[in-house]
N, CA, C and O atoms as CSV, one atom per row, in Angstrom:
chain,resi,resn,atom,element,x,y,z
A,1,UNK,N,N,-55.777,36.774,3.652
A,1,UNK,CA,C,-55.813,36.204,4.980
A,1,UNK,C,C,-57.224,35.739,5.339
A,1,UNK,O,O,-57.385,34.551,5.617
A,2,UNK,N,N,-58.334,36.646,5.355
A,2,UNK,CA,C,-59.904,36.302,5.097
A,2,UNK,C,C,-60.277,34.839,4.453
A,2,UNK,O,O,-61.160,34.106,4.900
A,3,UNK,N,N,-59.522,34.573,3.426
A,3,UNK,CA,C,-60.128,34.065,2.638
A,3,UNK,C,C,-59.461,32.468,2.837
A,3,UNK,O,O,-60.014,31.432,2.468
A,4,UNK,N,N,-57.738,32.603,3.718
A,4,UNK,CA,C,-57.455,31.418,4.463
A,4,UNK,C,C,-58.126,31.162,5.194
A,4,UNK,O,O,-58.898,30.296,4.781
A,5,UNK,N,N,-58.401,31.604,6.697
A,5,UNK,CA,C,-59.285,31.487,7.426
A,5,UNK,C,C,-60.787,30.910,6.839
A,5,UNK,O,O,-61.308,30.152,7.658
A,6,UNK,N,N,-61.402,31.061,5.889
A,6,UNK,CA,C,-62.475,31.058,5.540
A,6,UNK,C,C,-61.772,29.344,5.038
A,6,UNK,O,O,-62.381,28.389,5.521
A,7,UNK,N,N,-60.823,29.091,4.319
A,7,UNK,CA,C,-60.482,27.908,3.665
A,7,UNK,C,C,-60.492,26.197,5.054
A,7,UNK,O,O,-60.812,25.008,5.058
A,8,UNK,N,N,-59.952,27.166,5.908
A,8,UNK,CA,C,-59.555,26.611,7.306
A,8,UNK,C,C,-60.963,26.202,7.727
A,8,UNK,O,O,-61.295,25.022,7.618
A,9,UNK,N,N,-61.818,27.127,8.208
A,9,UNK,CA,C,-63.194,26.658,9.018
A,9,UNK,C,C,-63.832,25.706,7.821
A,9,UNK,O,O,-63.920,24.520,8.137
A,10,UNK,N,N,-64.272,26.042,6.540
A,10,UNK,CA,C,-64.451,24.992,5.522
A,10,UNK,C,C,-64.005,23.609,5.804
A,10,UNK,O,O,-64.906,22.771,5.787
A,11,UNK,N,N,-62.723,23.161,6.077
A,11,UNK,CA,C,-62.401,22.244,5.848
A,11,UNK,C,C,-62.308,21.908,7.095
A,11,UNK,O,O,-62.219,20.692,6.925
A,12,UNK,N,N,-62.248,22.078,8.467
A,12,UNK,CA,C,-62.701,21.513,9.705
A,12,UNK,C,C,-64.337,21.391,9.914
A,12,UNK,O,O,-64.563,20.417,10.632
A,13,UNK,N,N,-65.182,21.863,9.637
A,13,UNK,CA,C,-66.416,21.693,9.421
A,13,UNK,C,C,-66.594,20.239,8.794
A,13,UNK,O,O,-66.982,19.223,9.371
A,14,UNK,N,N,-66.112,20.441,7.129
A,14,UNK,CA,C,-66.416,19.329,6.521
A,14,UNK,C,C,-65.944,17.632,7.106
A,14,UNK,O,O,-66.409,16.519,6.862
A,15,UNK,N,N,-64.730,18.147,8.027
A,15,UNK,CA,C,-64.209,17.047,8.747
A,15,UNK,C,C,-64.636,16.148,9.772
A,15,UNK,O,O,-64.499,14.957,10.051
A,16,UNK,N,N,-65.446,17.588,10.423
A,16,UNK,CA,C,-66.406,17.108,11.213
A,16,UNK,C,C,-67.637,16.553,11.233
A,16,UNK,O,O,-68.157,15.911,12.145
A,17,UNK,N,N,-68.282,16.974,9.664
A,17,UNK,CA,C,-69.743,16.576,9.406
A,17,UNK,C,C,-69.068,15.022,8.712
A,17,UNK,O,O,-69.881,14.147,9.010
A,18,UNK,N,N,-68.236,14.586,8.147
A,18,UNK,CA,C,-68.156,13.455,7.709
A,18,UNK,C,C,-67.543,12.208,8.723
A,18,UNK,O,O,-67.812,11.010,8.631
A,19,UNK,N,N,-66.687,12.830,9.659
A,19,UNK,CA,C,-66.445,12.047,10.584
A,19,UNK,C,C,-67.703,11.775,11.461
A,19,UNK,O,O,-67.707,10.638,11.934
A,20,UNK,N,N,-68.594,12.423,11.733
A,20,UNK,CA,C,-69.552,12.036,12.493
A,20,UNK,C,C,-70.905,11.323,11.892
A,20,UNK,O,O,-71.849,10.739,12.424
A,21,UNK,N,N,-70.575,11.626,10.606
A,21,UNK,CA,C,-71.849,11.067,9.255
A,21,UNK,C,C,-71.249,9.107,9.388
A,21,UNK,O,O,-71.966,8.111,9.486
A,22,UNK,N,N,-69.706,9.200,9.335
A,22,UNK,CA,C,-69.477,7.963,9.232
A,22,UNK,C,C,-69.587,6.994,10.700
A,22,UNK,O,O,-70.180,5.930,10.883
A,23,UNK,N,N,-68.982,7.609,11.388
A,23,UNK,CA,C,-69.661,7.281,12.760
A,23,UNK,C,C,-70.622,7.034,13.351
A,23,UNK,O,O,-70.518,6.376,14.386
A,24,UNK,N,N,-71.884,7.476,12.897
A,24,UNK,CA,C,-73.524,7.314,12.777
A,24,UNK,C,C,-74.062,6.468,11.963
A,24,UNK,O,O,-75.260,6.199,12.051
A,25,UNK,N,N,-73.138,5.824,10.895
A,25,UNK,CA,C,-73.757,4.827,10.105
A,25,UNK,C,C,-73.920,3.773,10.406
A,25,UNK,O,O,-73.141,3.567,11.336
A,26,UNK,N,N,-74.593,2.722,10.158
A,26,UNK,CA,C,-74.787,1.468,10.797
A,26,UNK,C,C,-73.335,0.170,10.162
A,26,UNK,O,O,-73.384,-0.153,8.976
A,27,UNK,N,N,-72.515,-0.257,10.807
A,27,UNK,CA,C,-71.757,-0.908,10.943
A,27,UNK,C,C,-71.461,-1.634,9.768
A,27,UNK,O,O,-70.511,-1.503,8.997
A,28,UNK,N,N,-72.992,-2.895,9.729
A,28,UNK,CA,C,-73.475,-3.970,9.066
A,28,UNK,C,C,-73.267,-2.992,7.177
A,28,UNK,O,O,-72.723,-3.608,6.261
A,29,UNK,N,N,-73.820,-1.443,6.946
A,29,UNK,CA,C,-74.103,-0.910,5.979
A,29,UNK,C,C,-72.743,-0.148,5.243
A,29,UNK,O,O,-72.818,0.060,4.032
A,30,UNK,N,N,-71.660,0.214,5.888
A,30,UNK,CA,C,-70.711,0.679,5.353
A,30,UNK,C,C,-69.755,-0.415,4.177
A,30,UNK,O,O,-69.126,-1.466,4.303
A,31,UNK,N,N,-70.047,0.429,3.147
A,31,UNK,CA,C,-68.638,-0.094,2.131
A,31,UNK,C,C,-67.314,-0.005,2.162
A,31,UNK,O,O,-66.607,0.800,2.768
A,32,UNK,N,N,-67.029,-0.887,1.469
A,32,UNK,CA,C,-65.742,-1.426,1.389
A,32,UNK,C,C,-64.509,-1.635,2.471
A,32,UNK,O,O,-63.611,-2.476,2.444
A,33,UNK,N,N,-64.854,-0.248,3.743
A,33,UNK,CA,C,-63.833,-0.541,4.632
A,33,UNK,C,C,-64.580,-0.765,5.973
A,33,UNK,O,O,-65.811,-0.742,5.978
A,34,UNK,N,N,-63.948,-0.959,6.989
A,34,UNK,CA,C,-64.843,-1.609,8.095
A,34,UNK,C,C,-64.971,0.339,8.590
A,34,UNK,O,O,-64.166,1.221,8.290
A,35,UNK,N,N,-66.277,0.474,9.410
A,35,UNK,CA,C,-66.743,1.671,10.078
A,35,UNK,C,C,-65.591,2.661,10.699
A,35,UNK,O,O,-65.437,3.860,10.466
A,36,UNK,N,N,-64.749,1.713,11.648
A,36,UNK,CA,C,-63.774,2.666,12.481
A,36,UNK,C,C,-62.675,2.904,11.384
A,36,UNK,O,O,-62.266,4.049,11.190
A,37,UNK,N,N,-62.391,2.281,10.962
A,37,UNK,CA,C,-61.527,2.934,9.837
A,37,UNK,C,C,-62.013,4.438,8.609
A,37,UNK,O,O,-61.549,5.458,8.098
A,38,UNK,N,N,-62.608,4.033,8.645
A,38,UNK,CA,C,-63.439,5.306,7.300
A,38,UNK,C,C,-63.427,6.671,8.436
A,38,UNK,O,O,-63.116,7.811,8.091
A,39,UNK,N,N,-63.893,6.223,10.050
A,39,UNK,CA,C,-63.606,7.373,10.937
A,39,UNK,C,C,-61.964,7.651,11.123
A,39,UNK,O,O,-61.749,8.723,11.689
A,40,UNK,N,N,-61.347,7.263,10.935
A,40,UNK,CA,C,-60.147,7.699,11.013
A,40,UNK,C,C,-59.371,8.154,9.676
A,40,UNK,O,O,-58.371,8.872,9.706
A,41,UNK,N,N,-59.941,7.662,8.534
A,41,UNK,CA,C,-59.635,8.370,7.612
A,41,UNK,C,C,-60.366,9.636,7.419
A,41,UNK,O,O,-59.735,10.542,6.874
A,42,UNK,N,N,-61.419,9.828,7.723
A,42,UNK,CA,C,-62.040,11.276,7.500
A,42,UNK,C,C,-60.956,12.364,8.750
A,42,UNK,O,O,-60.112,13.197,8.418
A,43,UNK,N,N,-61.176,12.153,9.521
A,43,UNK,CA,C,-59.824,12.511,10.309
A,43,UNK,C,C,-58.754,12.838,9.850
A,43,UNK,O,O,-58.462,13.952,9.413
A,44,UNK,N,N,-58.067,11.877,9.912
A,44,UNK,CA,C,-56.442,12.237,9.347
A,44,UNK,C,C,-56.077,12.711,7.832
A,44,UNK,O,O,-55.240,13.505,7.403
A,45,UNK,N,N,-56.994,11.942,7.240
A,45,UNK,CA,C,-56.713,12.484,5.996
A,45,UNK,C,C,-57.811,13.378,5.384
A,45,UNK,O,O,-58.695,13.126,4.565
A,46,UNK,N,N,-57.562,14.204,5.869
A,46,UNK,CA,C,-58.405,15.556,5.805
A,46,UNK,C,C,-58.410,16.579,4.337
A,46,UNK,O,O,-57.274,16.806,3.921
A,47,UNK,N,N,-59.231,17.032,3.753
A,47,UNK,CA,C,-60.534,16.258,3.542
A,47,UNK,C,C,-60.535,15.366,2.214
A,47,UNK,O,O,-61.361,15.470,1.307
A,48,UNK,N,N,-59.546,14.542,2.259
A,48,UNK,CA,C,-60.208,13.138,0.812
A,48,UNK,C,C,-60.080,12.310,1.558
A,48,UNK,O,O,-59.721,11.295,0.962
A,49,UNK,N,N,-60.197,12.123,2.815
A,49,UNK,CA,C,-60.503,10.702,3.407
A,49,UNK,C,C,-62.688,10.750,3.446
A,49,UNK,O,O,-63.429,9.790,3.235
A,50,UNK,N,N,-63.012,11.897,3.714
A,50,UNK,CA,C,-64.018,12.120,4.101
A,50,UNK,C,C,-64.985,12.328,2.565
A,50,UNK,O,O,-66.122,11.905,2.354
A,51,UNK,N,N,-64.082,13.127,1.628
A,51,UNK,CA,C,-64.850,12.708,-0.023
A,51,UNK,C,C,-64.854,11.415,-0.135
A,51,UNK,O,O,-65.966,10.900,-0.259
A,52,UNK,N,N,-63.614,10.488,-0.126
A,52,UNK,CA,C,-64.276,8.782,-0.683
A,52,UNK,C,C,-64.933,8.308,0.451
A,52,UNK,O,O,-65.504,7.238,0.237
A,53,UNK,N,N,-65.077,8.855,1.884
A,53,UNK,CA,C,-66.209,8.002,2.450
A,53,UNK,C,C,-67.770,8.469,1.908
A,53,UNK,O,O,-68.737,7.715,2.018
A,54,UNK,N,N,-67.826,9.414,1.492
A,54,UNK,CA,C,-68.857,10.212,0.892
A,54,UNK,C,C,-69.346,9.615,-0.331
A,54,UNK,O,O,-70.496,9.212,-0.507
A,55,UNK,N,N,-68.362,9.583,-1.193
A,55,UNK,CA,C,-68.807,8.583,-2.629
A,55,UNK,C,C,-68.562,7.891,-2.627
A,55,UNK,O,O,-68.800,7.465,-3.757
A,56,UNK,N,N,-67.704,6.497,-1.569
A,56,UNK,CA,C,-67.767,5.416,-2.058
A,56,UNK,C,C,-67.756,4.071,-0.370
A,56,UNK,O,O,-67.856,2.847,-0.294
A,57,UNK,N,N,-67.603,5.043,0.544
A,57,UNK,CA,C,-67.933,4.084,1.820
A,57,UNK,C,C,-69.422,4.389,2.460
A,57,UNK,O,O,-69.871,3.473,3.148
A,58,UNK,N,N,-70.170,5.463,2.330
A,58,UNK,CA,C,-71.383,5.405,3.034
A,58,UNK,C,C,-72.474,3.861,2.530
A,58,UNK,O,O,-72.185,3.036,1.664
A,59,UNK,N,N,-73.817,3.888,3.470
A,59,UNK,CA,C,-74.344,3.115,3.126
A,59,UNK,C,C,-75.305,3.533,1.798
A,59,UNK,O,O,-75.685,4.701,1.712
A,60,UNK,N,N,-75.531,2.945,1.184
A,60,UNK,CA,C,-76.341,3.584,-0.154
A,60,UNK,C,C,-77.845,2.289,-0.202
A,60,UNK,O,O,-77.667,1.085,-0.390
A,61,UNK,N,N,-79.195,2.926,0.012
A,61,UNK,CA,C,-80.629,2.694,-0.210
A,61,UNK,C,C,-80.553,1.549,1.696
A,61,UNK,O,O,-79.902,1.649,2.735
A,62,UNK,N,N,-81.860,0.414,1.054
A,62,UNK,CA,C,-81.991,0.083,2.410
A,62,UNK,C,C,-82.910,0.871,3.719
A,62,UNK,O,O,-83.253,2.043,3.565
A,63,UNK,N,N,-83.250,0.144,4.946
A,63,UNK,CA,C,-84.081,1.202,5.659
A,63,UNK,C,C,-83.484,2.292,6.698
A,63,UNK,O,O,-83.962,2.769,7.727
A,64,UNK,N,N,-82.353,2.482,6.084
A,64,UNK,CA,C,-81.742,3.618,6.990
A,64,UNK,C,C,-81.421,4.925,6.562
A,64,UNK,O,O,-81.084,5.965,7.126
A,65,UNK,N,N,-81.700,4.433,4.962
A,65,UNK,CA,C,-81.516,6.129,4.032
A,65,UNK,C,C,-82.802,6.847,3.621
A,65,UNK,O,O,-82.733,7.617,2.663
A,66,UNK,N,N,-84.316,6.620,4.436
A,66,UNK,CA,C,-84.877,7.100,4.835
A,66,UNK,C,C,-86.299,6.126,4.046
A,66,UNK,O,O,-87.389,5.920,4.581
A,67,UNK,N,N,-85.858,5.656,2.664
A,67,UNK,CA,C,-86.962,4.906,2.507
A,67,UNK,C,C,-87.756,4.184,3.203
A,67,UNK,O,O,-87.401,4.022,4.371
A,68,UNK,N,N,-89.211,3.437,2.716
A,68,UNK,CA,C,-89.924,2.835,4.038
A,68,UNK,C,C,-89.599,1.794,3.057
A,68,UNK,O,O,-89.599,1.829,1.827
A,69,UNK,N,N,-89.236,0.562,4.156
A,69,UNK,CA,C,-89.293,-0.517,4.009
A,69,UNK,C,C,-90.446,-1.464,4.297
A,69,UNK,O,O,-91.195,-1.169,5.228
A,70,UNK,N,N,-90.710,-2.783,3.462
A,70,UNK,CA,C,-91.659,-3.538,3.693
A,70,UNK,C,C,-91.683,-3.920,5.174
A,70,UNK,O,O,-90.677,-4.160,5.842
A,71,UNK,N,N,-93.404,-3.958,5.770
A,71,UNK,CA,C,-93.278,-4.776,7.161
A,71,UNK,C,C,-93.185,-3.798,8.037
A,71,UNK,O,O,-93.350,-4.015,9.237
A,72,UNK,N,N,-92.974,-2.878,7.668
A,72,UNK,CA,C,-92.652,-1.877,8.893
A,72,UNK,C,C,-93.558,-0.590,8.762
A,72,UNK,O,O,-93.824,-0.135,7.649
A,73,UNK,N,N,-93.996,-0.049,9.860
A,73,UNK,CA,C,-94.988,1.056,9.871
A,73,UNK,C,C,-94.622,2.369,9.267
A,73,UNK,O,O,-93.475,2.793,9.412
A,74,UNK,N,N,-95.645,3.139,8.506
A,74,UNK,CA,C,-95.107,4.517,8.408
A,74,UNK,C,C,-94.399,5.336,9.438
A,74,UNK,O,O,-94.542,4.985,10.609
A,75,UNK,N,N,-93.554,6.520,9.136
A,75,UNK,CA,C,-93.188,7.274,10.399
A,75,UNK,C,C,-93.527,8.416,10.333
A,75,UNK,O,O,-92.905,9.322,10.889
A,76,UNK,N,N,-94.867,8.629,9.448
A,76,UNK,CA,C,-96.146,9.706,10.107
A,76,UNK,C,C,-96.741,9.334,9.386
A,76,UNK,O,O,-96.477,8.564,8.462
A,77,UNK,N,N,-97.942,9.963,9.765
A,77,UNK,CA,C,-99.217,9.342,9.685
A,77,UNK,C,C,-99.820,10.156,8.061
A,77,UNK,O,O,-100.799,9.699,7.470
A,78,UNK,N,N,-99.117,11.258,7.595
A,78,UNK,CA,C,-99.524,11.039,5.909
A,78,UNK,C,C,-98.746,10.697,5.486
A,78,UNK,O,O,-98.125,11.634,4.983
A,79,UNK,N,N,-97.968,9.164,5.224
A,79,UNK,CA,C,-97.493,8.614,4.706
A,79,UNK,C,C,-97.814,6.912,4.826
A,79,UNK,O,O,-97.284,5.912,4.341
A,80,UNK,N,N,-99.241,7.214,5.950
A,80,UNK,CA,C,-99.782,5.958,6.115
A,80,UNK,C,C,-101.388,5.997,5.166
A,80,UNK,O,O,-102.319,6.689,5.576
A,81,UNK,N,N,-101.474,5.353,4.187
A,81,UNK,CA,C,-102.882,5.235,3.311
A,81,UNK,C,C,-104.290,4.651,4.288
A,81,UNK,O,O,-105.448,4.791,3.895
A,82,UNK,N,N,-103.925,3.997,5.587
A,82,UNK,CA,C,-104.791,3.310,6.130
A,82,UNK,C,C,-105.050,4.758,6.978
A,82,UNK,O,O,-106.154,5.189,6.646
A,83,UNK,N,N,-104.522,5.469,7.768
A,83,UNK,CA,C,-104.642,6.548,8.383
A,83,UNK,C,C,-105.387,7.319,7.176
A,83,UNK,O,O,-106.587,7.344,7.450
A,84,UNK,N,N,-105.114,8.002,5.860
A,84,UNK,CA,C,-105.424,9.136,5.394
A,84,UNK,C,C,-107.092,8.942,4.716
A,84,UNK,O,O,-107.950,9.806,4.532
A,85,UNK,N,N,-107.125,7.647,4.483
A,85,UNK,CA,C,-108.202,6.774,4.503
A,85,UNK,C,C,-109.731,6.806,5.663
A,85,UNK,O,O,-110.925,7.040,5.474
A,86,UNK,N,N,-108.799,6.394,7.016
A,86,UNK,CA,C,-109.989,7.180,7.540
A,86,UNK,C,C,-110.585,8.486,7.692
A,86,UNK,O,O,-111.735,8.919,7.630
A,87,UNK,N,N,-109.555,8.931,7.887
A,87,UNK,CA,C,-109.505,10.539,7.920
A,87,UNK,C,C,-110.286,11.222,6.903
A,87,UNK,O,O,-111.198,11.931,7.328
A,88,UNK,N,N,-110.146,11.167,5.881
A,88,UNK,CA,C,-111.325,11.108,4.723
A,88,UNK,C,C,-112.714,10.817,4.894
A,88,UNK,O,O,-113.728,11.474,4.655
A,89,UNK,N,N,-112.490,9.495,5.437
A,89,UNK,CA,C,-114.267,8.538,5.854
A,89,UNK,C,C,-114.709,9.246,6.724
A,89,UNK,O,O,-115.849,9.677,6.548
A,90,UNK,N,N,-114.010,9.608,7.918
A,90,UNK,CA,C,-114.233,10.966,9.065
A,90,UNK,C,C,-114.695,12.343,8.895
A,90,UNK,O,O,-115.282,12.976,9.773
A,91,UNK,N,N,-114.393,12.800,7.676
A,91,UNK,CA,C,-114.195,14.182,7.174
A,91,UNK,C,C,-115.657,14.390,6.568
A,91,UNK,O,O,-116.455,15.302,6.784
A,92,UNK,N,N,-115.796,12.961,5.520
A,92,UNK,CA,C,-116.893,13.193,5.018
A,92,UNK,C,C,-118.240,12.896,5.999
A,92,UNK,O,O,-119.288,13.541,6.050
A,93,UNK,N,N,-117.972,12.086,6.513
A,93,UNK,CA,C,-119.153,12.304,7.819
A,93,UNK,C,C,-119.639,12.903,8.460
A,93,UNK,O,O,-120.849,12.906,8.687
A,94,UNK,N,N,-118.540,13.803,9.083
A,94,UNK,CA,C,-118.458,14.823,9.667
A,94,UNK,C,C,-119.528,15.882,8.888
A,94,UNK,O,O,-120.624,16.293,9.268
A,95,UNK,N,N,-118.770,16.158,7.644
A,95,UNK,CA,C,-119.170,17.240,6.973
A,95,UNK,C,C,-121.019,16.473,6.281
A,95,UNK,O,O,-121.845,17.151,5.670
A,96,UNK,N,N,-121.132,15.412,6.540
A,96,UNK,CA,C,-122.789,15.272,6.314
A,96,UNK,C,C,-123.674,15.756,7.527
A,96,UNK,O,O,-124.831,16.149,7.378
A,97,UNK,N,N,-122.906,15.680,8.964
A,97,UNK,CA,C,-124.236,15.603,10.293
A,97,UNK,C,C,-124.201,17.539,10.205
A,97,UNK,O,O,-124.650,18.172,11.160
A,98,UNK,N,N,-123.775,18.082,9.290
A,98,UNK,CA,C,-123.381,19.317,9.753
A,98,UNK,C,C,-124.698,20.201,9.045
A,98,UNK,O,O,-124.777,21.420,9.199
C-alpha cells in the first residue's frame, strides 16, 4: 500500500513538473507539436505524454537553455571578461598603494 501511494505522488509530481516545464517554454521553441497541445498531453496522458515532451517536444540549445548568446550581455558579472578584467587591474593597484 506504501509503496502505491509512493507510485501515485511520483507520478502526479512528474505531471506537474512537465506540464508546467512545457507551459514555460517559449512558443516560437517547442517541437514538433504546437505548445498548448504538449500541455495537454502531459496532462491527460499521464506520464508518456510528459516523457515525449521531455525527449522529443522541449526546446533544445538557443538563448533560453541557458547558454549566452552573441550580442547580448553576461548575466553576472564572472562570466563577463571585461568586468573580471578590471577587477584584476583594480586588485593589482590596490595591492601596490598598500
Amino acid at each position: 500500500m506504501r509503496m502505491l501511494l509512493f507510485a501515485i505522488a511520483a507520478v502526479g509530481i512528474f505531471t506537474v513538473f512537465s506540464a508546467v516545464f512545457a507551459a514555460s517554454a517559449d512558443a516560437r521553441s517547442v517541437r514538433l507539436l504546437p505548445k498548448w497541445l504538449w500541455v495537454v498531453l502531459c496532462v491527460l496522458v499521464t506520464p508518456i505524454g510528459g516523457i515525449f515532451y521531455i525527449l522529443v517536444g522541449r526546446p533544445i540549445g538557443g538563448p533560453s537553455s541557458g547558454g549566452q548568446s552573441k550580442g547580448k550581455a553576461p548575466k553576472a558579472p564572472d562570466d563577463d571578461p571585461e568586468f573580471l578584467r578590471k577587477l584584476a587591474e583594480r586588485l593589482k593597484r590596490d595591492g601596490e598603494t598598500e
